[in-house]
C-alpha positions, 0 to 999 in steps of 0.5 A, a space after each residue: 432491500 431485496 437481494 438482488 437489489 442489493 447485488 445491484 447497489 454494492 455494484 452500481 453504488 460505486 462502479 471504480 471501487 466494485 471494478 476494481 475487485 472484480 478486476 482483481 479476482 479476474 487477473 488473479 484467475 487468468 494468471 491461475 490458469 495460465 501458469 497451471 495454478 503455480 500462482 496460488 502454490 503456497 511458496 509463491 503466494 509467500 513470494 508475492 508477500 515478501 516482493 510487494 510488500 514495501 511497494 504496499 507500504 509507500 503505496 498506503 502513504 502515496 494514497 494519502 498524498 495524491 488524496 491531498 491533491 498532490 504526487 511524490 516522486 522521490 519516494 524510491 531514492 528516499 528508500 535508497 537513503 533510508 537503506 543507506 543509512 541502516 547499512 552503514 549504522 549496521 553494517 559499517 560502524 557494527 551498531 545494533 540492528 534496531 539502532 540502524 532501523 531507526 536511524 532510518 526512520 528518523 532520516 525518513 522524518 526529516 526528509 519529510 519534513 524538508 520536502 513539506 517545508 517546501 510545499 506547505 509554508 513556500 508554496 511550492 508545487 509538490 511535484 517539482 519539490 518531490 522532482 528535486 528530492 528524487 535527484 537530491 536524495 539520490 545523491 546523497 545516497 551515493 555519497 553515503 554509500 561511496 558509490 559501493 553496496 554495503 552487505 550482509 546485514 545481521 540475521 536478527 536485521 534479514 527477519 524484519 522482511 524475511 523472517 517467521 512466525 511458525 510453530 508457535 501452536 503447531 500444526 501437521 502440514 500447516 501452521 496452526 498459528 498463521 490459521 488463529 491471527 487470520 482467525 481474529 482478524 476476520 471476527 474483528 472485521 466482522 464485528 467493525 462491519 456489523 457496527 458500522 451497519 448498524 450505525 448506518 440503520 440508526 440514522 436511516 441510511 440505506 443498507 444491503 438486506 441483512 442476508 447479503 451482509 452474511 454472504 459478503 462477509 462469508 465471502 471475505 472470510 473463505 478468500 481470507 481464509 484461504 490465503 492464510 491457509 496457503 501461507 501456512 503450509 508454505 513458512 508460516 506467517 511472514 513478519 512483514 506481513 504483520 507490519 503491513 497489516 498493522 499500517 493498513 489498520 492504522 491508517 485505515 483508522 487515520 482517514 476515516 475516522 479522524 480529523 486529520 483524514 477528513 481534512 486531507 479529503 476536504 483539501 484534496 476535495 476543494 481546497 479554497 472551501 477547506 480554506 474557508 471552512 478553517 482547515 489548516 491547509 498548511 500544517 496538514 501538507 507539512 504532516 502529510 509530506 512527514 508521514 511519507 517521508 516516515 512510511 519510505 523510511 518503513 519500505 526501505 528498512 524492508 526492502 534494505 532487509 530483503 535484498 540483504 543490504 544496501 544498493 545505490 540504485 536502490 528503489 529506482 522506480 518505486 515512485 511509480 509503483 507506488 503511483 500506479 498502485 494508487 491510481 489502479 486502486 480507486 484515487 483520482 487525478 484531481 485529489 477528494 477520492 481514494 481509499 487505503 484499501 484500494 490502494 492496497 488492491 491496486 497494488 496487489 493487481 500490479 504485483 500478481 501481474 508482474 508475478 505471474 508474467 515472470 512465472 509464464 518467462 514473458 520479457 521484461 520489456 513486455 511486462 513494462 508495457 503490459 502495467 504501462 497499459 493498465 495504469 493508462 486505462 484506469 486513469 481513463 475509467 476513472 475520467 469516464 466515471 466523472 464525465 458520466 456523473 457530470 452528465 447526470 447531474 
């Protein structure tokens, strides 16, 4: 396959996927030039971390849910009880902070496990369970907090989303260990992508010429690159940023490479064909509705952290962030299709907009309807795609 070729493939191969990068490469331009390249100042790629960081968390399990065929709705008051609970193990009784965090977790469990009782063995549609959850963990929210915000957490409870990693290996005017984990992660996604080529190339698969492979993963490696080396000369390595990077390969790994990813496709895919295929419809719902009730518990641990407390309008409308993260990043509407990765690029497109329309001082109002729009025309990309491959057929 020539170069160009190749350049065609990877862009023609899959339009919604390809769209969305250059989509994200092209928002992150504009907003460079308009904010007089304060978007990409290191203090402020450190800020995009620390703000988005738990809507990329519920986004990763919102992606596997709308995979599946369905929607949650009650993942931001599930954030808010999460918090709740942390704040009032912390902070009011004075336990450890690692007790409240997972006290946390555990509630995110069984409130993942309540809501997939409900779809998966009742039968009920996830979107009025999830409606439900919205309203009953909102309320459970205020009755665990008594109507009042509970605050400060302890400072060892502030670093899981505000704290650093720095001068571990020191650096003059950059954080030399920021630079090496970027460092290995890069060689590690190299060498994962090599394997994949040529697993590819042993079963006759087509593949890009090998000298666009160099230059794609050359191109990865300097954006890579790059952002770590702003990060570094801002605070170093935020510690969330390596809890989100760690999810991110765990359930990357989760969806590709094992049975239970490839059965949440075939659901979301043609659910009376995974019946007959012997996929165990129910039991994977029921984990699926666990495991988002689990990453809420994660995203409101961090957001708890970040905020410095406890808030009973905490998370009001993180579900729909989380959606249209989702959404802009490649899922589709009717289930079978989407990527962790892309919804971790729709999220980011989200965050660098809201970002750097409050750096240009544009209304909030404004800001609504801007995402409002772009959520809308990627739900319309992503019919015009399956309209255009109907008609090919």
């Amino acid at each position: 396959m020539t170069a160009v070729a190749g350049l065609k493939d990877i862009f023609t191969r899959n339009l919604r996927t390809s769209g969305i990068y250059i989509a994200f490469v092209a928002i992150i331009g504009l907003f460079t030039i308009l904010t007089d390249g304060m978007l990409l100042s290191p203090g402020n790629i450190t800020n995009i971390v620390l703000q988005y960081s738990y809507i990329l968390i519920l986004a990763i399990g919102m992606v596997i849910v709308i995979i599946a065929g369905h929607i949650d709705l009650s993942v931001g008051s599930v954030v808010a009880l999460t918090g709740a609970v942390a704040a009032v193990v912390v902070i009011k009784n004075g336990s450890p902070w690692w007790l409240g965090v997972l006290a946390a977790l555990a509630v995110g469990l069984l409130v993942g496990a309540w809501q997939g009782f409900w779809v998966a063995f009742v039968g009920i549609p996830a979107f009025i369970v999830t409606l439900a959850g919205m309203l009953l963990f909102r309320g459970m929210t205020l009755q665990v907090l008594e109507n009042v915000s509970l605050s400060p957490f302890p400072a060892a409870y502030q670093k899981i989303a505000g704290g650093f990693l720095n001068g571990i290996l020191g650096g003059n005017g950059f954080d030399v260990f920021t630079l090496v984990i970027f460092a290995i992660a890069i060689a590690g996604y190299a060498f994962s992508q090599l394997r994949a080529r040529q697993a590819r190339i042993k079963y006759q698969q087509a593949v890009e010429s090998f000298p666009l492979f160099v230059l794609k993963l050359v191109l990865i490696a300097a954006v890579v690159m790059a952002f770590a080396y702003q990060l570094s000369r801002s605070r170093g390595l935020p510690i969330v940023l390596i809890i989100l990077g760690v999810l991110i390969l765990a359930y990357q790994i989760v969806t590709t490479k094992t049975v239970f990813g490839r059965h949440v496709y075939a659901i979301g895919g043609n659910l009376h064909a995974a019946e007959l295929s012997g996929v165990k419809v129910k039991k994977i719902n029921f984990w699926i509705f666990v495991n988002m009730g689990f990453l809420a518990a994660v995203a409101g641990v961090v957001y708890s952290s970040r905020s410095n407390g406890a808030q009973p309008q905490a998370g009001n409308m993180f579900e729909l962030d989380a959606i249209a993260a989702c959404f802009i990043g490649g899922a589709s509407t009717t289930g079978g299709v989407g990527r962790v990765t892309g919804a971790m690029v729709g999220g980011l497109i989200m965050g660098v907009m809201s970002n750097g329309m409050q750096l240009m001082g544009i209304d909030q109002s404004v800001q609504q309807m801007v995402k409002g729009l772009v959520l809308l025309l990627a739900v319309a990309f992503d019919i015009y795609n399956k309209r255009r491959a109907g008609a090919a057929r």
